[in-house]
Phi, psi and omega in degrees: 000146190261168187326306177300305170309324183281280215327286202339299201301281239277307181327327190288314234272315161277334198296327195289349196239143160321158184291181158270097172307320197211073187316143172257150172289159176278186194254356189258359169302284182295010152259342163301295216276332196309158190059005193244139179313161167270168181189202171289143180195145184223156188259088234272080184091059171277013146063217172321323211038041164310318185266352165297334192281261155024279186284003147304296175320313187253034173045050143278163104348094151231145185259119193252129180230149218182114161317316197271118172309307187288007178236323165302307166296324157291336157248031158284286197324298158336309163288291185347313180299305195278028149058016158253042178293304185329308192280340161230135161271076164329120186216133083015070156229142194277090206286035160259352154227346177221163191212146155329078179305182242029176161269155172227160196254008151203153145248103186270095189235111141217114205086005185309081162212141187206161182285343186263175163328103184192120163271093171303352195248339171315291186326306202276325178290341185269339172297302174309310170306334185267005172289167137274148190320168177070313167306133195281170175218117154264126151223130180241119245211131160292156145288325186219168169280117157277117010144327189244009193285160185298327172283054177293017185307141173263348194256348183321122163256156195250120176306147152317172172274309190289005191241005158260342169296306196289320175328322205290333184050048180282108173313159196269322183289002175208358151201142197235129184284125177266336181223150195207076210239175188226090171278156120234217175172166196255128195247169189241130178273140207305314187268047179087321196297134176280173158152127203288115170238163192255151193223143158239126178235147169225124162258116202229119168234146178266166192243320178235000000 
């Protein structure tokens, strides 16, 4: 499927549901960054952009990139209201053909999955390279299928953390995984809706 085919999908795909007035961050984002200084970060798919709001709010630096244009203008606007336009850059990019320049002191990729064209372990390896020394790359990967997700395959398999990590191929000698764990916990749905889902988590630092 071609590019175009993705910008359609994901633009219908927000366009059909009201904006968020007020996106929530994921949660293993805010139990990774609690405590950690703020700094640069860019944001992998940010969607809704909860967690760019978030990591503003608490004087990260962020660059939020998102395929779909219509999620992207929505959480420009978003910040611009919450008097953080300074603190997020909002970008439109298909990262199946581009990436973000800059360096950063996080890279946050979650849930960055799609059905369409993409060398996910390409993405995530440039992601590693766009760290600064001392710095992580969080991806957090479903585990399991949610009840509201776009995606309902049934034979879908979920790679391990430690078998997207060896996909991702970051030499050992300048990165190292600190955490690489399948946790779960109850998540909450567009519509309300409940339900116990599996987080596949990889924590990756670069060390050099």
């Amino acid at each position: 499927m071609s590019s175009t085919d993705a910008d359609t999908f994901w633009n219908g795909l927000y366009a059909a549901r009201p904006a968020a007035a007020d996106p929530r961050p994921n949660a293993r984002l805010v139990e990774t960054v609690t405590g950690l200084p703020p700094g640069r970060v860019l944001d992998l798919g940010c969607g809704e952009g909860g967690d760019a709001l978030w990591l503003a709010g608490r004087g990260w630096r962020v660059t939020a990139v998102d395929i779909s244009a219509v999620a992207v203008d929505r959480l420009a606007g978003l910040a611009r209201s919450r008097g953080l336009g300074e603190q997020i850059t909002a970008e439109r990019h298909d990262l199946h053909t581009s990436f973000p320049a800059g360096r950063f002191d996080l890279v946050s990729a979650h849930y960055l999955h799609s059905s369409f064209e993409l060398d996910r372990a390409a993405v995530l390896r440039a992601a590693g390279h766009a760290l600064r020394p001392g710095g992580l790359l969080l991806v957090v990967d479903h585990g399991s299928t949610a009840p509201w997700s776009w995606d309902q395959d049934p034979d879908a398999r979920f790679p391990s953390p430690r078998e997207v990590a060896a996909g991702i191929g970051l030499d050992p000698a300048a990165w190292t995984v600190e955490r690489a764990d399948a946790p779960r916990r109850t998540a909450t749905g567009p519509d309300g809706r409940t339900a116990e889902v599996t987080d596949h988590v990889l924590l990756i630092r670069r060390t050099a």
